[in-house]
N, C-alpha and C positions, 0 to 999 in steps of 0.2 A: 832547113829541109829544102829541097830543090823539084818542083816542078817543073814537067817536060808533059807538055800537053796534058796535063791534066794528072797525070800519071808521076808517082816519086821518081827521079832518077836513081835507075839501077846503081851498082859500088862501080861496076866498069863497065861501060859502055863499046859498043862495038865501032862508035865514030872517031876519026882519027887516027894518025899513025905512031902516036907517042904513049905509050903506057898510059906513065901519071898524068898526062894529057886530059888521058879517056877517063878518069876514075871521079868518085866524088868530089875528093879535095882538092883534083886538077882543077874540075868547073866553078868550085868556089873559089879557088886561088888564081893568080894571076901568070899561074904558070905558063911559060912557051909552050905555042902548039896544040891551044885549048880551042874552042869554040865557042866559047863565050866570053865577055870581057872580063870575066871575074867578078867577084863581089866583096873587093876591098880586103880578104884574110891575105895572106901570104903562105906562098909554100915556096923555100928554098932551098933545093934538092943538100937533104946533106948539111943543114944550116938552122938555129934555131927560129922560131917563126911561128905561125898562128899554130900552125898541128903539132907543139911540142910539148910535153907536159911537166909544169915545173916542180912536178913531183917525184917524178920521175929521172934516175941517179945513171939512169943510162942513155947515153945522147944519140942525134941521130950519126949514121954514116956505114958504112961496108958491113953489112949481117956478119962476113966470115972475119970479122973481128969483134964480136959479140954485141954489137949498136944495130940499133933500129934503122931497117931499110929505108923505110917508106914515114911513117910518122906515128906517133904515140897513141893514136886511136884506130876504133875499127867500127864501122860501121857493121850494122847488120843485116847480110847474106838475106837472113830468113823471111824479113820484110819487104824489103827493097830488089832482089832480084839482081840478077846479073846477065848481059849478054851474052858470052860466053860462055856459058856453064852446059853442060850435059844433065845434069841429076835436072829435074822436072821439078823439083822444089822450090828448087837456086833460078827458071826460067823466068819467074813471072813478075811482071812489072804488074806495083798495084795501083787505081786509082783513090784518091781520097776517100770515095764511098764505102770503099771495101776497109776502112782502118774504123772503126767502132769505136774504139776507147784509147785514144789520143795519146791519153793522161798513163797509159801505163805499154805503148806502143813501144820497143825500144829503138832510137835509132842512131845511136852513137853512145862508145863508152870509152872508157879506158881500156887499151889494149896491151897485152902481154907477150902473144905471138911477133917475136920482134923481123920475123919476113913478110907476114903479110897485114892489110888493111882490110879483111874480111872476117867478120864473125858470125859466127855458126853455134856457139857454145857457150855455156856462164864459165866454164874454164878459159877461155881469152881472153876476159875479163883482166885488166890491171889491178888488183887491188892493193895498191902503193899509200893514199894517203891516212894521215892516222895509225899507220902502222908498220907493218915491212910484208913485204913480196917480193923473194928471194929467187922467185922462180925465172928460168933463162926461158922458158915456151911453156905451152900450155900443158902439164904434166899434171897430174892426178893432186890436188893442194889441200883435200879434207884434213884442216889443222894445220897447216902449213902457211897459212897466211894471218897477217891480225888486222891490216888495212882497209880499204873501203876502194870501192868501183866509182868513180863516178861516171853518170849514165846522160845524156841527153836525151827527151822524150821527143816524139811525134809534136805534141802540142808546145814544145821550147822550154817547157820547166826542167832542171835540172836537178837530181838528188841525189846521192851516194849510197852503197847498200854494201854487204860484206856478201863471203860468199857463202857463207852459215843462213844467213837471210834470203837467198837466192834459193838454198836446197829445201826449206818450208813447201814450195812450191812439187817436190816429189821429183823434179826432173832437170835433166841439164840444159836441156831445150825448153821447155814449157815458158819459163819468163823471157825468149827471144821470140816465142810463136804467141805472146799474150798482146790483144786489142786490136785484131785484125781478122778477117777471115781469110786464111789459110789458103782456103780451097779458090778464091778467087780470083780473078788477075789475067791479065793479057800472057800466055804464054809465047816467048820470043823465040821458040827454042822446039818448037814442037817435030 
């Protein structure tokens, strides 16, 4: 998890002139172009490396040849805020206070949307291990899938969940909007 004054950093930030620069796995990686030194993962545009997922049977490189742009996960939109967004949702940077329950916060998982590194949905969701996810983007997967998400929490624990186990919760949003308050947070965007 990445602190910026106190506050998570957003999935993309408005500092910099480099995309992946600007994004979360720019600032943890040692990418060119970043702002910070990194923190020892690796991100290699197009190349295997810390964001790639060895479960996953599609590798990174050019989307319009059916490969992952950007890298095998996606962090969560709903949480964590974006610079650039318009939707009031996607505005707000939250600080620690505002995140309640850690343990069930989500803030990184396996991803399936093979153009982007933002999630908004338990449909973006990868769920490749243990099973098969056959899916090319995030298309409607009720029985379509047998594998498992793994998820990264707020508090660093990590656990796997199908998306049968996801849907208990009544909503495709609700386990992305769970252990935080919602309504709070710095709007960047207002």
């Amino acid at each position: 998890m990445i602190i910026t004054s106190g506050y998570l950093r957003p999935i993309i930030s408005s500092m910099g002139s480099n995309t992946v620069g600007r994004t979360w796995f720019g600032t943890l990686s040692d990418y060119p172009l970043n702002y910070s030194s990194g923190y020892g993962l690796k991100y290699n545009n197009y190349k295997e490396g810390s964001f790639t997922c060895s479960g996953s049977k599609v590798k990174l490189g050019n989307y319009n040849n059916g490969l992952y742009s950007y890298i095998h996960y996606m962090s969560n939109n709903r949480l964590t805020g974006r610079d650039n967004s318009t939707t009031n949702a996607y505005t707000r940077w939250r600080n620690l206070a505002a995140i309640y329950k850690p343990t069930v916060a989500v803030y990184v998982a396996d991803g399936i949307y093979r153009s982007s590194y933002v999630n908004t949905l338990i449909n973006y969701f990868g769920y490749r291990h243990g099973g098969s996810d056959n899916r090319i983007g995030p298309s409607v997967i009720a029985g379509t899938t047998t594998g498992r998400a793994n998820i990264v929490f707020v508090d660093g624990h990590v656990s796997s969940t199908t998306y049968q186990e996801f849907l208990i919760s009544g909503s495709k949003y609700l386990p992305l909007d769970a252990g935080f308050y919602r309504e709070q947070g710095v709007d960047m965007n207002p």
